[in-house]
N, C-alpha and C positions, 0 to 999 in steps of 0.2 A: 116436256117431261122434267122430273125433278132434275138438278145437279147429279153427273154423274159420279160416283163415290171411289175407293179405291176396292171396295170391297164388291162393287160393279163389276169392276174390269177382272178383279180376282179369282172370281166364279166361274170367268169363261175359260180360263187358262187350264193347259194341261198337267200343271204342278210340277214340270220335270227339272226344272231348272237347267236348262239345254245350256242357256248363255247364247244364243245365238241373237238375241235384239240387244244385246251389247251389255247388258245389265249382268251382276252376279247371282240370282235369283229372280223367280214370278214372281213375288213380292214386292221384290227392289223395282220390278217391269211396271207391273200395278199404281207402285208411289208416283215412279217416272212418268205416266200417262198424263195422271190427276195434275201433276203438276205440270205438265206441259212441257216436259220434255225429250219425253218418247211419242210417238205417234202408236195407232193399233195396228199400221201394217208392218210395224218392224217387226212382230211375232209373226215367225214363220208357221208356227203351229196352231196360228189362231184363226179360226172358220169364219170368212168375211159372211156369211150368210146369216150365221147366227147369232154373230154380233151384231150384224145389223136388225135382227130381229130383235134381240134382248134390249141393244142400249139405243134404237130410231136410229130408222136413217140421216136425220141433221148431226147425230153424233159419229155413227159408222164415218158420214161425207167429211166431218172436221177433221178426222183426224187420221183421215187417209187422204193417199194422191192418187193412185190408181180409178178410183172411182169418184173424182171428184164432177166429171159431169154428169148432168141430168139427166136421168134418161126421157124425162119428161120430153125438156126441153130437144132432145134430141128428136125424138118421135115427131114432132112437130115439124122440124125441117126436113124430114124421111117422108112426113106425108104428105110435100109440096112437091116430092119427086117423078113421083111416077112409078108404076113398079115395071112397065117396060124398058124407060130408061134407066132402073135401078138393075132392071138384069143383065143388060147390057156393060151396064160399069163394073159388076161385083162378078162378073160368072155363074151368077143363078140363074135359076127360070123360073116363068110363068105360068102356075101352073093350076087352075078352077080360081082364078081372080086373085092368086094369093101367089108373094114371092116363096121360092122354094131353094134354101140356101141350105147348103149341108156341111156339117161344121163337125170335124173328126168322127167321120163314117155316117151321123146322124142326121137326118132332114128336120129341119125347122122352117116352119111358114109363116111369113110377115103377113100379113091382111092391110088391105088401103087403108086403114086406120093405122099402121102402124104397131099392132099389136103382135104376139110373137106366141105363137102354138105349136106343138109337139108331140108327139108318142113318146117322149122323154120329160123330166122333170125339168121347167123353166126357172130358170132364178133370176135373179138381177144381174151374177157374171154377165149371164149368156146374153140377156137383152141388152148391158150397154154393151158387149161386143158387135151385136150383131149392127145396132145401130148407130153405135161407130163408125163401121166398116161401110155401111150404105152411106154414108157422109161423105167421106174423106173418098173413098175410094176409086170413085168416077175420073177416069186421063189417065190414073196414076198405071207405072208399066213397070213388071218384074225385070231385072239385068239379066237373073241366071247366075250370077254371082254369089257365094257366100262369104259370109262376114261375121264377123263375133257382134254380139251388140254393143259395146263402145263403138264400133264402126260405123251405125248407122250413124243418120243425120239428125244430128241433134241428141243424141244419147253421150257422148263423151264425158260430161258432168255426173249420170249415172250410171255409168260403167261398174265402179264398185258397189254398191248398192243392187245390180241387177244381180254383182256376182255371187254374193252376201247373202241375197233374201231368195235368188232361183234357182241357181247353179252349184252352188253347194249343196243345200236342201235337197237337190234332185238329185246328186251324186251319192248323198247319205243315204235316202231312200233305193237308190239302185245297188250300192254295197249291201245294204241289210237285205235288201229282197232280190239278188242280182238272179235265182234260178226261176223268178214270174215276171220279172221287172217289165222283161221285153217282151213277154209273154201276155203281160196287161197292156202293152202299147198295140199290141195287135188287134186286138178289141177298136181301138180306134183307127182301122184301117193304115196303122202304119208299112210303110213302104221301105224296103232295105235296099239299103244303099251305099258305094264305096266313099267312104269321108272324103273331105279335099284336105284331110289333111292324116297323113299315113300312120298307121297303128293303131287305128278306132276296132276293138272288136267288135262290137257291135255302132251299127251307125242307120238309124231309120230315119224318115221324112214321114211327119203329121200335117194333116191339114185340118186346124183351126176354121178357116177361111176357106174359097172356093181358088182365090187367088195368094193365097198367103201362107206358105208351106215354114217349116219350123224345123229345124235337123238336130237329134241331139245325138250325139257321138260317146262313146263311153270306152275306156280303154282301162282296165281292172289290175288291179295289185299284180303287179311282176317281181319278184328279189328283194323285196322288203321296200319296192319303189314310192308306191302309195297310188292310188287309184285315180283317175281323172274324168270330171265329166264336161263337155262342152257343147252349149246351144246355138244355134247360131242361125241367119237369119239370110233373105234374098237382099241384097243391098238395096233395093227398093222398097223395103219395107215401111221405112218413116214417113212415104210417101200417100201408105194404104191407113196407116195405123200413128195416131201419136203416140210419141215416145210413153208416155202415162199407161197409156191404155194396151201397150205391147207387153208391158211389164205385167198390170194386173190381167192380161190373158196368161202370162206363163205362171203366176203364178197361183192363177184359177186351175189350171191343169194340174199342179203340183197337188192341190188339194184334193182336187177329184183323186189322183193317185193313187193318194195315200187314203183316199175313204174307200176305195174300192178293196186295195189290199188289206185294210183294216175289217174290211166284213168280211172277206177269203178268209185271213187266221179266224175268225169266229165262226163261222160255219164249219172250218175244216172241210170241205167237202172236195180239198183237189183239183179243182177246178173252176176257174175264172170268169167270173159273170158280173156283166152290168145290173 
């Protein structure tokens, strides 16, 4: 495809000038891209779907990290596996010749080719999730433990970065919508639970994965204190998931989130639907 432009990148943008991809304006974010020295996943507001629809995937792949493997490629090594011994490793089943993974409340079906079906909308998120997760995930064993993600193994380096693009982002969206927030996380089978760490009002477990559970904690403005959100993960997680690809699942969820709550306020209807 042609040369991507700044007036490319500019289109996709929400115009808000958030400041949150570090820039003083969408526009300044736009220059930064073209010139290579912002990347597209620093916008927290920016729909990796649609970008990658509008500017090609070799573009979306350049200039993100989350999604830099193939899903091709990956499918390929998924369909040397076996789906017996893939259910065995990941905690799906087998279920009319096709693996049966259920990924925050919903079933998704692998087929011996590799390919990935649903009663739900399939995107690229979800397939290189899913087959990611059929990769890596065989041996690997949960502690029971939580942890912030600088604690995993191998995240230390993007620690701020995780905190920056998912953890704030998530916190902004649960202030602003804090009387559905949790209310939408329940739509994905979340599970409530007492934080391991004291004064979470609200504290749920999502499962992404079959083995790969996700905790986000939220404790809300007390005295003028300021609000806190924190996600945090099974210490065995880097084991299931690379570091890359844990980040672009949280912050696949983030968007979904926010496009759910985003058609609630436009419907108005009160009530919370996928």
């Amino acid at each position: 495809m042609p040369k991507v432009t700044f007036l490319d990148i500019y289109r996709l943008l929400d115009k808000s000038n958030c400041r949150q991809c570090g820039e003083p304006s969408c526009m300044a974010y736009a220059h930064a891209v073209v010139k290579g020295d912002r990347k597209l996943a620093d916008c927290p507001q920016l729909d990796p779907e649609r970008a990658s629809d509008e500017l090609g995937d070799a573009e979306w792949g350049r200039h993100t990290e989350g999604f830099q493997l193939s899903i091709e490629a990956l499918r390929a090594e998924v369909r040397g596996m076996g789906l017996d011994a893939l259910a065995g490793a990941t905690g799906a089943t087998v279920e009319g010749g096709r693996l049966l993974i259920r990924s925050l409340g919903k079933d998704f079906h692998i087929a011996p080719d590799a390919t990935v079906e649903s009663t739900c909308h399939v995107n690229r998120w979800i397939e290189m999730l899913l087959m990611s997760y059929c990769k890596t995930a065989a041996g690997a064993q949960l502690s029971g433990k939580w942890v912030s993600f600088g604690a995993l193994q191998g995240a230390a380096t993007r620690a701020g970065y995780f905190a920056h693009r998912c953890e704030e982002p998530m916190k902004a969206l649960a202030d602003a919508h804090i009387a559905i927030f949790f209310e939408l996380l329940d739509l994905f089978d979340a599970e409530r639970v007492e934080s391991p760490t004291s004064g979470a009002e609200h504290s749920v477990v999502l499962r992404p994965l079959p083995r790969f559970p996700v905790m986000i904690s939220y404790w809300p403005d007390e005295e003028g204190m300021g609000s806190s959100l924190q996600i945090l993960f099974d210490s065995g997680s880097a084991r299931m998931l690379p570091i890359e690809v844990i980040i672009a699942l949280v912050r696949g969820m983030l968007e979904m989130f926010r496009k759910i709550i985003h058609k609630h306020q436009e419907c108005s209807s009160g009530t919370l639907s996928l």
